[in-house]
C-alpha positions as CSV (number, residue, x, y, z in Angstrom):
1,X,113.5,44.3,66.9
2,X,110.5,42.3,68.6
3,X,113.4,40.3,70.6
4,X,114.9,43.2,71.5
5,X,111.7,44.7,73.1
6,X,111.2,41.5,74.8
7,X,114.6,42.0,76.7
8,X,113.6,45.5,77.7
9,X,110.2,44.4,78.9
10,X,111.9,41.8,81.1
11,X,114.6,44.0,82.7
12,X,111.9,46.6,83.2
13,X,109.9,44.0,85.1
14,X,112.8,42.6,86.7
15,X,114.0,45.9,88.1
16,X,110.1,46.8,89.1
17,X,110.2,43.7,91.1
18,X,113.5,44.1,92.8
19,X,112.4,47.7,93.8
20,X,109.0,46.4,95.8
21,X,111.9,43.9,97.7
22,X,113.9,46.6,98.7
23,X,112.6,48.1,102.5
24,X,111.1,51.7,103.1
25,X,113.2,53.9,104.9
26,X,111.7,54.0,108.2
27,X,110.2,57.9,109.1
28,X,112.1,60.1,111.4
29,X,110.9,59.6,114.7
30,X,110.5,62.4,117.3
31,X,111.0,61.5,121.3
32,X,107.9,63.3,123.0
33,X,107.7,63.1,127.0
34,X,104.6,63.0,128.4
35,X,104.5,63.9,132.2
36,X,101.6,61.9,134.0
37,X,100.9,60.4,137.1
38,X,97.5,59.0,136.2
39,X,97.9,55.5,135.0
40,X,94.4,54.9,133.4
41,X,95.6,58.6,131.5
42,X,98.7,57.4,130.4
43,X,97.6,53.9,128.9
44,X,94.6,56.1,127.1
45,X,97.0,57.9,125.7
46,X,99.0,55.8,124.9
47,X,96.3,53.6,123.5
48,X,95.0,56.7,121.5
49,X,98.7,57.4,119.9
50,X,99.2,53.8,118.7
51,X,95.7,53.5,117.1
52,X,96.4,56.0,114.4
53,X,98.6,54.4,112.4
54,X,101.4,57.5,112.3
55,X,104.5,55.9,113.8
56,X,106.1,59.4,114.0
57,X,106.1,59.3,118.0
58,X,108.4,57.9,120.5
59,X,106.3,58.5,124.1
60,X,108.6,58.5,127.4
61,X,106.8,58.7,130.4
62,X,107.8,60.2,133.7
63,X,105.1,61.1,136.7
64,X,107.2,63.7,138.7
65,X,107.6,67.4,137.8
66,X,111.2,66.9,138.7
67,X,111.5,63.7,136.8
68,X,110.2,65.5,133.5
69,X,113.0,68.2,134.3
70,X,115.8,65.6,134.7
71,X,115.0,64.2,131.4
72,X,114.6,67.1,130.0
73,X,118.1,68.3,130.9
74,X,119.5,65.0,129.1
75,X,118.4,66.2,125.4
76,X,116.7,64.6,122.7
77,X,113.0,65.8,123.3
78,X,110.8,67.0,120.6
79,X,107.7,67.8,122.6
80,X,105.9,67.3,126.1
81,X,102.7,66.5,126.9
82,X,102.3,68.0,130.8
83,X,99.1,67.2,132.8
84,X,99.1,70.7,135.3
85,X,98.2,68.2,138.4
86,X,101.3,65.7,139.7
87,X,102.7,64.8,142.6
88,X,105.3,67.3,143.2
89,X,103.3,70.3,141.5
90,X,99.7,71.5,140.7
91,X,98.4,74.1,138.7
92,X,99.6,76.7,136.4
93,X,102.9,76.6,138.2
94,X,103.4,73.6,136.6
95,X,103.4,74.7,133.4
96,X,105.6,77.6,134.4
97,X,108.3,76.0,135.9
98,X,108.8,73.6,133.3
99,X,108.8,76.7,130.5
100,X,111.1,78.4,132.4
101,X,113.3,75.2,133.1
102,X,113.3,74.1,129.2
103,X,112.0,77.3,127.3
104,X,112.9,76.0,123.8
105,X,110.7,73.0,124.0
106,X,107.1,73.0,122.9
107,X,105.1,72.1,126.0
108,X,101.0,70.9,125.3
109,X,99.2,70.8,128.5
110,X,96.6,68.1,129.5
111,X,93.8,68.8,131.5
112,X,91.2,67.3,133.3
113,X,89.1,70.1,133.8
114,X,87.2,72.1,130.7
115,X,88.4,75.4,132.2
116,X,88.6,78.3,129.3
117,X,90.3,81.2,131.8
118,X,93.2,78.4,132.6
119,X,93.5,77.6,128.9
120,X,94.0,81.3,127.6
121,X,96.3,81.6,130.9
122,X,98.6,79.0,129.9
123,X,98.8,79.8,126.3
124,X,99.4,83.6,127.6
125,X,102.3,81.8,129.1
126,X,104.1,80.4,126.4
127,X,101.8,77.0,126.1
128,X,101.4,75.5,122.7
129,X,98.4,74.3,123.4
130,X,95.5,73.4,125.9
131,X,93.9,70.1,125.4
132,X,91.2,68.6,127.9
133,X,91.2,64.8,128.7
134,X,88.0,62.9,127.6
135,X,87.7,65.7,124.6
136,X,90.8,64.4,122.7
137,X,91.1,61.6,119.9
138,X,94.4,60.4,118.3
139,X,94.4,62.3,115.6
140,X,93.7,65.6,117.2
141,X,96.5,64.6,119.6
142,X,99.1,63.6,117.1
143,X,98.3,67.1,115.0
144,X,98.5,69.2,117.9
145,X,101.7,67.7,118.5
146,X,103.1,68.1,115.0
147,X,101.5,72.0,115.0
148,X,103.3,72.2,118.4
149,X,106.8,71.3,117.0
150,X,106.4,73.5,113.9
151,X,105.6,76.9,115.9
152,X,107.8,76.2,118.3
153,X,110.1,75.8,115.2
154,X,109.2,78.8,113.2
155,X,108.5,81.1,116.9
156,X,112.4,80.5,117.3
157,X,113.4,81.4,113.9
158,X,111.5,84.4,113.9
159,X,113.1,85.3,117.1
160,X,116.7,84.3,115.6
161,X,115.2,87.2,112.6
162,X,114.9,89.5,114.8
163,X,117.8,89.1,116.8
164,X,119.5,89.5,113.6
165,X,117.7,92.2,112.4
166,X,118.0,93.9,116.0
167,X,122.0,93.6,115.5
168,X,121.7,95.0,112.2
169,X,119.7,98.0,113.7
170,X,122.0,98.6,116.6
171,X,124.9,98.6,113.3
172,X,122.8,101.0,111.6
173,X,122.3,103.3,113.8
174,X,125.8,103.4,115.4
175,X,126.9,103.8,111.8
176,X,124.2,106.9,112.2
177,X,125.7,108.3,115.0
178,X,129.5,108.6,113.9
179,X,128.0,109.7,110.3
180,X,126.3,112.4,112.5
181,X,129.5,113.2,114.7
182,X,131.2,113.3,111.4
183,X,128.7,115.5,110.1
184,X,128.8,117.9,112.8
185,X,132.7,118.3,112.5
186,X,131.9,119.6,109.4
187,X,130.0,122.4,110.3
188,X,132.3,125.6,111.7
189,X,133.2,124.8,115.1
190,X,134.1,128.5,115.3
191,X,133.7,132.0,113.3
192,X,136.6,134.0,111.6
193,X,136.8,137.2,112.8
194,X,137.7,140.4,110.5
195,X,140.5,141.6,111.0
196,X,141.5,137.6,112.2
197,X,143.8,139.2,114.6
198,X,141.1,140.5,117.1
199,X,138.4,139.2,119.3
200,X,135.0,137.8,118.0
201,X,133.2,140.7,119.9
202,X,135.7,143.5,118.3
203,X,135.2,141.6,114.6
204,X,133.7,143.8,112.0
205,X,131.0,140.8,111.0
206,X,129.9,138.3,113.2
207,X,127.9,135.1,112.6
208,X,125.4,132.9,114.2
209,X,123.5,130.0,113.4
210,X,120.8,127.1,114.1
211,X,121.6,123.8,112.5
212,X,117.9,121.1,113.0
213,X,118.2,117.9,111.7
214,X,115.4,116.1,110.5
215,X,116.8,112.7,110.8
216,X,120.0,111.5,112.4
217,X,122.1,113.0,109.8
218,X,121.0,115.7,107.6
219,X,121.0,117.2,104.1
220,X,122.0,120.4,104.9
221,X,125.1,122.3,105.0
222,X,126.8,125.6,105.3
223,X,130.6,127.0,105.7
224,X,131.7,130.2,106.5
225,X,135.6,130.9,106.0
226,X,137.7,134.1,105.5
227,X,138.7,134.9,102.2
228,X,140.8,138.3,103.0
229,X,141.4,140.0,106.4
230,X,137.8,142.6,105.2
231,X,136.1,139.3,102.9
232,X,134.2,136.7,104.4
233,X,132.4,133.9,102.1
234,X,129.0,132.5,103.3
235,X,127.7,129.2,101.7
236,X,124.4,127.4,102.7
237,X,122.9,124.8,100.5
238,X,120.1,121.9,100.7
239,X,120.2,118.7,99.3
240,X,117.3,116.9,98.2
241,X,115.2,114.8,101.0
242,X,117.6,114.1,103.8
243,X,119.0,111.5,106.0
244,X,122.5,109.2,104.8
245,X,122.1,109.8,101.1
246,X,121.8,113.5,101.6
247,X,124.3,113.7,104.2
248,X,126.6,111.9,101.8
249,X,126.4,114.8,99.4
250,X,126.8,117.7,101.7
251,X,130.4,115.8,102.4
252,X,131.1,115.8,98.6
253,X,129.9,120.2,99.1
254,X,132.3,120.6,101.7
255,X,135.1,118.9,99.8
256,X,134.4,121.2,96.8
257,X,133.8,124.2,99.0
258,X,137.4,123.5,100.4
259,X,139.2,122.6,96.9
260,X,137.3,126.2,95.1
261,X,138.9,128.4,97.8
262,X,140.9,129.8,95.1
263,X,138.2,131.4,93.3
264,X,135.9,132.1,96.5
265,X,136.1,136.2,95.9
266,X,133.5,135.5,92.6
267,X,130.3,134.1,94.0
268,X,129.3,133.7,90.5
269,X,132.0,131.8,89.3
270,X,132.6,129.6,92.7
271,X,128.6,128.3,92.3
272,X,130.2,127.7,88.3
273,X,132.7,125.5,89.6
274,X,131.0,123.6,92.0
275,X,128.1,122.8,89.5
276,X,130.4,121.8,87.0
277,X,132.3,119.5,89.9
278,X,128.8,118.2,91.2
279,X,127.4,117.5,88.0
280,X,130.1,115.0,87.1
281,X,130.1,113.3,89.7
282,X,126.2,112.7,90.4
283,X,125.8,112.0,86.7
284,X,126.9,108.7,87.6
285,X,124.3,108.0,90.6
286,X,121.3,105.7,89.2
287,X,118.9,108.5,91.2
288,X,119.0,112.0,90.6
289,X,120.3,114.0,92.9
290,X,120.1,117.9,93.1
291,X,121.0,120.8,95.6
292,X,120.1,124.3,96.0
293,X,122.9,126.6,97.1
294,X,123.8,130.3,97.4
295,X,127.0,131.6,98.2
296,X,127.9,135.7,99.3
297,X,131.2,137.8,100.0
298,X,130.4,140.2,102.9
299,X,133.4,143.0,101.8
300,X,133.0,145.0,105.0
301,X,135.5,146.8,103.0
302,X,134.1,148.1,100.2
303,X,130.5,148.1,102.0
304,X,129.7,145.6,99.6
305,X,127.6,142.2,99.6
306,X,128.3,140.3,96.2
307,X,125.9,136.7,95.8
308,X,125.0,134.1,94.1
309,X,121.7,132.0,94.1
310,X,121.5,128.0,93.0
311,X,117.7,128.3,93.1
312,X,118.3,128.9,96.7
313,X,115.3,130.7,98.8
314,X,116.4,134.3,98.8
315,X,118.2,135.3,101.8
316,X,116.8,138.4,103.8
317,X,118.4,141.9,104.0
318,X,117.4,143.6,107.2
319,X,118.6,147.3,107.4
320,X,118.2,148.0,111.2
321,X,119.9,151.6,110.4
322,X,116.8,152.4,107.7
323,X,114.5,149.9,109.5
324,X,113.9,147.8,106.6
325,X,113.1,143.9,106.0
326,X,113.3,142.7,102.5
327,X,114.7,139.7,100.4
328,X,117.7,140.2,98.3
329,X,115.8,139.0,95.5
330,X,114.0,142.3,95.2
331,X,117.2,143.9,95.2
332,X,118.6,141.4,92.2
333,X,116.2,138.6,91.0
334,X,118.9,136.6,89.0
335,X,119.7,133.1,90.0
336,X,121.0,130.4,88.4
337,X,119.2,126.3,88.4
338,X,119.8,124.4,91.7
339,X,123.6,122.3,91.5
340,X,123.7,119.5,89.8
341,X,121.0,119.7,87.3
342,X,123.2,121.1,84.4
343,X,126.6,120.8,83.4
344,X,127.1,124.2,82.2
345,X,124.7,127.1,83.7
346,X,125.6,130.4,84.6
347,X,125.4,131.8,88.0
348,X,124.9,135.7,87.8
349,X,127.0,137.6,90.7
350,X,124.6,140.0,92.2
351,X,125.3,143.4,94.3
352,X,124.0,145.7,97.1
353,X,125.8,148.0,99.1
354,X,126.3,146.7,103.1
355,X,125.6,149.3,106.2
356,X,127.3,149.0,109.4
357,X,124.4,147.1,111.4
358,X,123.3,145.3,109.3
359,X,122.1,141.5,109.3
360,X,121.8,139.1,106.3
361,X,119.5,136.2,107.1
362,X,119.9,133.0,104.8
363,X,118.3,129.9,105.5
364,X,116.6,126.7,103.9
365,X,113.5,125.5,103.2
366,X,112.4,123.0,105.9
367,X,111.9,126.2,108.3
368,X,108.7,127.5,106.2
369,X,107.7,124.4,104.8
370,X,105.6,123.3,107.6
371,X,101.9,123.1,107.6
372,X,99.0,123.7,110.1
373,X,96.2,122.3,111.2
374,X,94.5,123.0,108.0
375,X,97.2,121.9,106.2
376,X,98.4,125.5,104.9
377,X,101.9,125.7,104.6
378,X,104.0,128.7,106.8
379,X,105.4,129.7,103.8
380,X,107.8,132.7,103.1
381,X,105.3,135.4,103.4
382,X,104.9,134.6,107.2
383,X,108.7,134.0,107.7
384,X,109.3,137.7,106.2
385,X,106.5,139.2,109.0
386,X,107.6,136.9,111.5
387,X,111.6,138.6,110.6
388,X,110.1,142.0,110.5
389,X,109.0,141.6,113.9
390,X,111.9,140.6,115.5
391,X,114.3,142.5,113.5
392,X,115.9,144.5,116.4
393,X,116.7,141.5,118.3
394,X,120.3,139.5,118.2
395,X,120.5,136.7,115.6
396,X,120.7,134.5,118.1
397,X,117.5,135.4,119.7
398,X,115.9,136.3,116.6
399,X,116.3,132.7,115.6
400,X,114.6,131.7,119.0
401,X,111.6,133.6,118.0
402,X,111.4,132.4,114.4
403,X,111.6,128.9,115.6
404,X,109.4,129.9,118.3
405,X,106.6,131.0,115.8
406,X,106.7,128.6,113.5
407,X,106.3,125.7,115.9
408,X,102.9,127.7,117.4
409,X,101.9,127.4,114.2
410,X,102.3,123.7,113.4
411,X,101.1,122.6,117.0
412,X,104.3,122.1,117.6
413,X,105.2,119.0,115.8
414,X,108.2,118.0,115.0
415,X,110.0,119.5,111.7
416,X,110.2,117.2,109.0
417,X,113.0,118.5,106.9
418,X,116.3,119.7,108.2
419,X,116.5,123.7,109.4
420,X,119.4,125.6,109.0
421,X,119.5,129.6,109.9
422,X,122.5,131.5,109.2
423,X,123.0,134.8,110.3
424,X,125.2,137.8,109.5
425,X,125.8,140.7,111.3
426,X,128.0,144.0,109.7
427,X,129.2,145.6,112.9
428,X,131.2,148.0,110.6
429,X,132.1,148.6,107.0
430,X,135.4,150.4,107.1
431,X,138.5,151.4,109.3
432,X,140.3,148.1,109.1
433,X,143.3,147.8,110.7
């Protein structure tokens, strides 16, 4: 055992020996110019660099602007020391046109002259650094060069970031755009009319509406279709928050709105279906998702208005012929949970009789939730004077007004959730042809 150790011991020592034999690999060197035209400066320098013991630094030396330049061109340069005063340039312009000729290379400028406005100057320009003659040792001068190397090094890669991230932008927000041409193609690009045969202005119920964004895209939606030649269905919904996710969801609405068409005369029953629809498919989604809705059938007919509310804000009845205001809610208060919460709730169909004249208002919840200056929101209350006011005018010009007040009182800032106003006007109830 003993012998055996002994041979371990000597090949240990052996191989410790052979390693001190075998040569260092020499360090990377870096080429750095330095453009001079002052001998004494550049034996100084020179003198200064070789004193310190780091071999890291290759100096070439040229005295001419232009000489600096054509070197320069030829590659291979890590760094440049510049003194601002040479033959064929003096000052600041120095500097500059050397920046501008070779913009990726760190430039340190040299300086005879302890001048502070110059130094910022230059370093406003893009120097790396400002270093006077006569106040510079070695080792300052080698550390300014390695600092100068390294910013230069991480200034471009933050600028390759944010090129990237720039391109990624310009990406996102094209992808914005189509999502928002997309999403406008969804919205009616044009209103039945009752009977279908005539004229929007001879239609027995006409439509109008405001549609307001928050973002690029939005989370809310409506759809107004023809169910019979005297039915019309009306859906409006609002999906939580708003921008792409939300926007994503109102395209799964109007996919269901569009498959339930068969069962569209039964508000209660067509909010049914698309919960049940919604709910399996956003069960699956690692956030909760969740929508309010409400859905009527105007039976100019039968001078009836049958709905259904999804925790929807109650739409607003306004009886020009009695000269009344008031939300359907106080007419029926049953409503069923916003979409998507439950997979089996029931949505109640409620009633009320429809007049010729009048106008059913519905509309979501990013046009009262704004605040003031005191931080008090709008609220319904107001929206319901505010509509009360204006209740003689046209939809469309109603919804001017509305607007109109409700940005008076937020100082006019911008709304933060989407707005959506839907409006329908009963020109007559009966005498269908």
């Amino acid at each position: 055992m003993q012998s055996a150790i002994n041979v371990l011991n000597t090949r240990s020592a052996e191989t410790d020996a052979t390693e001190k034999e075998k040569p260092r690999s020499a360090p990377h060197r870096m080429r750095a110019l330095l453009i001079e035209d002052s001998p004494g400066d550049v034996r100084l320098l020179e003198h200064m660099l070789s004193v310190t013991g780091d071999n890291v630094f290759e100096v070439e030396h040229v005295e001419r602007l232009k000489a600096g330049m054509a070197r320069l061109a030829e590659g291979g340069i890590s760094v440049v020391l510049l003194d601002l005063s040479l033959p064929d340039s003096h000052g600041l312009e120095t500097f500059t046109q050397l920046h501008a000729f070779a913009p990726r290379v760190p430039i340190i400028v040299l300086s005879g002259l302890d001048d502070t406005a110059l130094a910022v100057e230059a370093v406003h320009e893009g120097a790396q650094d400002f270093l006077v003659k006569g106040q510079v040792d070695g080792q300052l001068l080698v550390r300014a060069m390695r600092y100068a190397i390294e910013r230069k090094r991480l200034t471009e890669q933050l600028g390759r970031y944010a090129e990237e991230l720039r391109s990624k932008n310009a990406q996102l927000e094209a992808d914005f755009n189509m999502a928002r041409e997309i999403q406008e193609i969804f919205l009616p690009q044009q209103y039945p009319t009752f009977p279908h045969s005539v004229a929007p202005e001879q239609s027995a119920i006409r439509f109008s509406h405001r549609y307001l964004p928050a973002a690029a895209v939005g989370g809310d939606f409506f759809d107004i279709f023809a169910i019979t030649d005297s039915t019309a269905g009306v859906f409006i919904c609002d999906v939580m928050g708003h921008g792409l996710r939300a926007a994503l969801v109102t395209a799964i609405m109007r996919g269901l709105v569009e498959e339930l068409m068969p069962v569209a005369a039964d508000a209660g029953k067509f909010l049914t279906e698309i919960n049940r629809s919604l709910h399996a498919i956003l069960r699956r989604t690692k956030e909760p998702f969740l929508a309010t809705a409400c859905y009527m059938v105007a039976d100019v007919a039968a001078g009836e208005l049958r709905f259904a509310s999804a925790g929807h804000p109650s739409a607003l009845r306004i009886q020009r012929g009695a000269g009344l205001t008031e939300p359907l809610k106080n007419i029926d208060p049953r409503h069923g949970p916003a979409l998507g919460l439950f997979a089996k709730p029931l949505y109640p169909t409620c009633r009320c009789p429809l007049a010729p004249h009048d106008l059913i208002l519905l509309f979501t919840d990013g046009i009262y939730e704004v605040e003031d200056a005191n931080h008090e929101e709008y609220g319904q209350e107001r929206l319901l004077a505010a509509v009360r006011q204006h209740s003689s005018l046209p939809a469309d010009q109603l919804f001017d007004k509305l607007l109109e007040d409700v940005q008076h009182v937020s100082g006019g800032k911008e709304f933060e959730d989407d707005v959506c106003l839907v409006a329908m006007e009963i020109e007559r109830v009966s005498g269908l042809s």
